[in-house]
C-alpha positions in Angstrom: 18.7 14.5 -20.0 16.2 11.6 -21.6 19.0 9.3 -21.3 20.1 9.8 -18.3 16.5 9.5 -17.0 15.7 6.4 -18.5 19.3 5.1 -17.3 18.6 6.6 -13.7 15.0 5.1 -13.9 16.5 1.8 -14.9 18.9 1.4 -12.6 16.5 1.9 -9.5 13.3 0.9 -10.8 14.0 -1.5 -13.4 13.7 -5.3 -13.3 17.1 -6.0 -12.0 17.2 -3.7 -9.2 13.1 -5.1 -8.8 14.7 -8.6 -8.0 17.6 -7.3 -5.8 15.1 -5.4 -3.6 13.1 -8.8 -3.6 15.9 -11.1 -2.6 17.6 -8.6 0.3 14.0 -8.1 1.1 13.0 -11.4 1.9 16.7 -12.1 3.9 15.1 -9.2 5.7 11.7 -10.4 6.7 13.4 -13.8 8.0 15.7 -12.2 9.5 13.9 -10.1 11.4 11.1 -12.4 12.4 14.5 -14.6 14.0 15.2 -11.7 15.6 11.8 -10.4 17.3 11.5 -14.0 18.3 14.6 -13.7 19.7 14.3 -10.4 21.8 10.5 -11.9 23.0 12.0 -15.1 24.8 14.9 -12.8 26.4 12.2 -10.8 27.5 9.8 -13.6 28.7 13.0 -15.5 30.7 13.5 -12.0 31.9 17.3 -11.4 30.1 15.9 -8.1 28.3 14.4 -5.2 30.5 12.4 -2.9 28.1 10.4 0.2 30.1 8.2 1.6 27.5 5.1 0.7 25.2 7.4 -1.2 23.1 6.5 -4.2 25.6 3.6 -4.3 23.3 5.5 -6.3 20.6 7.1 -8.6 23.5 4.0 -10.0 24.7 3.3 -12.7 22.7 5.1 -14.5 20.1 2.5 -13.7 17.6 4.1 -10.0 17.8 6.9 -11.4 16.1 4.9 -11.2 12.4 4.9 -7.6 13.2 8.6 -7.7 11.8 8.6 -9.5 8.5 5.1 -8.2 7.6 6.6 -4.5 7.8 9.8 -5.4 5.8 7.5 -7.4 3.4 5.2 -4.0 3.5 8.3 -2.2 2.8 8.6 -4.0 -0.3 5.0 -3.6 -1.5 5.6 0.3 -1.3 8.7 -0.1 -3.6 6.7 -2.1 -5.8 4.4 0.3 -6.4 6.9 3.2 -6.9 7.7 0.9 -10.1 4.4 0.3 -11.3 3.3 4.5 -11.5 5.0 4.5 -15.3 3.4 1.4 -16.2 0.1 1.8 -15.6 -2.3 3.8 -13.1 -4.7 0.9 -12.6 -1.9 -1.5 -11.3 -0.8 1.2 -9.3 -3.6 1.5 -7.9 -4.1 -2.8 -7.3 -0.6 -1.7 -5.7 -2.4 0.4 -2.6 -4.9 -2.1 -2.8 -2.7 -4.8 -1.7 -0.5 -2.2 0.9 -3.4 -1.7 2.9 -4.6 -5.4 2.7 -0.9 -6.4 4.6 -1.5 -3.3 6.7 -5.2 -4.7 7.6 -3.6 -8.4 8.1 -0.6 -7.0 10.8 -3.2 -5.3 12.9 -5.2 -8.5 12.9 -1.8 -10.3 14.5 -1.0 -7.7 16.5 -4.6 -7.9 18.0 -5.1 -11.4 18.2 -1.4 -11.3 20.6 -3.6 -9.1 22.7 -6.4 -11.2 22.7 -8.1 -12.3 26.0 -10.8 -14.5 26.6 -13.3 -14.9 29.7 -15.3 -17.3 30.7 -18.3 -15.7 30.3 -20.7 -16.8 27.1 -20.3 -12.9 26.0 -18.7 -11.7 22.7 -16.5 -8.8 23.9 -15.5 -5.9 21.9 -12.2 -6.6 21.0 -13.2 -10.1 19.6 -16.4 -7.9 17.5 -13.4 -6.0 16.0 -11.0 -8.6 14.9 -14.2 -10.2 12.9 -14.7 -6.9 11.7 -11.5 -7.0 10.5 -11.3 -10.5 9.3 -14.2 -9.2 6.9 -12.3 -6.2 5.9 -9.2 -8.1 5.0 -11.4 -10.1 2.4 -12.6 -7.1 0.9 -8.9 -5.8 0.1 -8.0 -9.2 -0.8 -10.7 -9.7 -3.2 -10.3 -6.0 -4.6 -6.6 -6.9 -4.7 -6.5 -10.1 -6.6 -9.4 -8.0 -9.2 -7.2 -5.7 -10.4 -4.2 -7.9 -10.4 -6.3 -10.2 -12.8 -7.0 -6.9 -14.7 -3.4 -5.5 -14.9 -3.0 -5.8 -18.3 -6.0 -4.3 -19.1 -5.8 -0.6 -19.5 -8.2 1.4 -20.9 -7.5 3.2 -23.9 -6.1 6.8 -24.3 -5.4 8.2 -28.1 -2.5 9.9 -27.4 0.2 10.0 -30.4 3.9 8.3 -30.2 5.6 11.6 -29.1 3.5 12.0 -26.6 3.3 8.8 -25.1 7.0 8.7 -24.5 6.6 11.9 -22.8 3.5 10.9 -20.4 5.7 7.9 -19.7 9.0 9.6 -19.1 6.8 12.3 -17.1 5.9 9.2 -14.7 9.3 8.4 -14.8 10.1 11.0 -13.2 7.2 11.4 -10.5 8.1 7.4 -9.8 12.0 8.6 -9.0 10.9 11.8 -6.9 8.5 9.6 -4.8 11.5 6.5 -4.5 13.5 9.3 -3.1 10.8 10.7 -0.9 9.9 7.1 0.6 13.1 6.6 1.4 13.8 9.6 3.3 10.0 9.4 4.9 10.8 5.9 5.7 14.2 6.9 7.3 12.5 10.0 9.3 9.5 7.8 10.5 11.8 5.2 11.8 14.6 7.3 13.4 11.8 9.4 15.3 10.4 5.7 16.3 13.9 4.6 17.8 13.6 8.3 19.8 9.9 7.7 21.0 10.8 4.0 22.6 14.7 5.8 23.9 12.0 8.4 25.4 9.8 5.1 26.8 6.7 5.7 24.6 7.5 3.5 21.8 3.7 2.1 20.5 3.1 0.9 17.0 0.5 2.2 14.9 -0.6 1.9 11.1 -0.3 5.7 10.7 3.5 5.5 11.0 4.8 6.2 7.6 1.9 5.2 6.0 -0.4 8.2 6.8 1.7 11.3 5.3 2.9 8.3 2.3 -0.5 8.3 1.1 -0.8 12.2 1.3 2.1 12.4 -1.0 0.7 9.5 -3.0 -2.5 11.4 -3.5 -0.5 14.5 -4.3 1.8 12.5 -6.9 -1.7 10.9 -8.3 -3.5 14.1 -8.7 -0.3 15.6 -10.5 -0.1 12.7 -12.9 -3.9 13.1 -13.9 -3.2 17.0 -14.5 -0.4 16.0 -16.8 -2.6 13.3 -18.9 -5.0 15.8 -19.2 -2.6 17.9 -21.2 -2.3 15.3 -23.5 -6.3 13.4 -24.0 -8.8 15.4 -23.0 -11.0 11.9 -22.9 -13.9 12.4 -20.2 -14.1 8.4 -19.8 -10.1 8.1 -19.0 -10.8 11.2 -16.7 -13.4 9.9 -14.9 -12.3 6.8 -14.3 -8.7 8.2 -13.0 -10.3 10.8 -10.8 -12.4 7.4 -9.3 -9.5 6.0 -8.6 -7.5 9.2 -7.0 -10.7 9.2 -4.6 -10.6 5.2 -3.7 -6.8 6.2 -2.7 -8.3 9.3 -0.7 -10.8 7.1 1.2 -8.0 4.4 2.0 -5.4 7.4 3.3 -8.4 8.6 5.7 -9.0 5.0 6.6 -5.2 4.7 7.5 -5.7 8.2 9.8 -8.9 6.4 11.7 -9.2 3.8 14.1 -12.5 1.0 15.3 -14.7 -0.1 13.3 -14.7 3.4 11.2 -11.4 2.5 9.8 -12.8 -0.9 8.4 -16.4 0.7 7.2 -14.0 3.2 5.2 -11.0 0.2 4.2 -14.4 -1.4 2.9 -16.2 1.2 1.2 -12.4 2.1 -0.7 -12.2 -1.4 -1.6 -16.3 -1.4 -3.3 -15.1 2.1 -4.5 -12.1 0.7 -6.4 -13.8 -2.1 -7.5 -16.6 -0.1 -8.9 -14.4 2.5 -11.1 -12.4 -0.4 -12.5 -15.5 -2.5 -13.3 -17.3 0.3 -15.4 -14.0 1.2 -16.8 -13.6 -1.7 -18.3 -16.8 -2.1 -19.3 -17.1 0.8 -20.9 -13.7 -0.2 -23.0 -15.9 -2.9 -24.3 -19.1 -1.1 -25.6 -16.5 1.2 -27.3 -14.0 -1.4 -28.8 -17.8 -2.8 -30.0 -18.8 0.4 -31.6 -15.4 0.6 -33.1 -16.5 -2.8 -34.9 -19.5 -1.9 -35.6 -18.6 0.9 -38.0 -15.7 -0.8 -39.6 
């Protein structure tokens, strides 16, 4: 049953199947930004005749980044599947960086919507996209931290045999949630296809990515519970139940909309940034103590 795990694991989260998804991935994105492009000048020249909100991504051709950025999206959620046995931090730097690409297609779509007057007022719309603009740094810096500090982890005294089954535990809540993305993923876009058939086809960022990071919570929480059986460290569980709530406050960020959904994409960012810099630190005055004695 190990073996076949590990073999199962291998094949669909390992590093060759990592740089398939990566190559037909990015055929994808280009694709499909040719294509949007495509479908908005038969739209504009009048060719294509779409009733339905969906006229929302044929209005400008800045819609067409709406495209690649959800394939490239699509790829980032993959990417983090892969990264749940490795290590919970870069897991973590994983949603970090989902929600960033999330924060930087609403900024597109927005700015295709974008219209001026020629009054010397700042309307609300333009107030958001700054808002935004600001948000999307937060994430970004947050995002490039814990990349720098992926191969940092702190810690945990757990013996050989029970390392291998923590990891091959993750193993196997990293397959369970590659098979639940991909049937979310199919579900969320089928009942899309329906909506715009049915003429009320508008895009949103809680499409997928709203009951994803329920289960993501869910699969985060069980994976805590399971370390716990294994180190009863306060420090390791601390610092994983900081980053469980970070995850929380993105997931209700996804849910809202305005400027709440920025104040709480910020304060998830500061929040994550915050659990991984006292984790860390705290690594240090313990590895020093360590010396200390010896």
């Amino acid at each position: 049953m190990t073996g076949a795990l590990v073999n199962l694991h291998e094949r669909l989260l390992g590093k060759p199947a990592e740089e398939q998804v990566r190559r037909y991935g990015l055929v994808a994105a280009i694709v499909g930004f040719v294509f949007h492009l495509s479908l908005y000048f038969l739209y504009q020249v009048g060719v294509l005749e779409v009733n339905s909100a969906s006229t929302d991504l044929l209005d400008s051709p800045l819609d067409a980044l709406y495209t690649p950025f959800s394939i490239l999206l699509a790829y980032e959620v993959y990417q983090l599947i892969r990264a749940i046995p490795e290590s919970f931090s870069t897991a973590v730097g994983k949603q970090f960086e989902i929600v960033t690409l999330l924060v930087v297609r609403d900024i597109f779509k927005r700015l295709s919507e974008l219209e001026f007057s020629g009054d010397w007022v700042i309307d609300s719309e333009l107030k958001l996209i700054v808002i935004e603009c600001l948000t999307f740094i937060t994430l970004f810096t947050t995002s490039l931290i814990y990349r720098a500090n992926s191969s940092t982890e702190t810690k945990v005294e757990f013996g050989n045999s029970d390392l291998l089954n923590f990891v091959q535990n993750k193993q196997r809540i990293a397959l369970f949630l590659l098979f639940t993305y991909i049937i979310m993923a199919l579900f969320s876009f089928s009942n899309w296809i329906i909506s715009v058939s049915e003429g009320d086809g508008s895009v949103t960022r809680e499409i997928f990515f709203l009951d994803f990071f329920t289960v993501l919570i869910l699969a985060d929480i069980l994976i805590l519970l399971i370390s716990y059986g294994y180190s009863t460290d306060f420090t390791n569980l601390a610092r994983n139940t900081g980053f469980i709530l970070s995850t929380v406050v993105l997931r209700v960020a996804i849910g809202a909309s305005g400027i709440s959904s920025m104040v709480l994409f910020v304060l998830g960012g500061l929040l994550g940034i915050a659990v991984l810099v006292i984790s860390l630190k705290t690594d240090e005055f313990q590895i020093d103590d360590d010396s200390s004695e010896e």
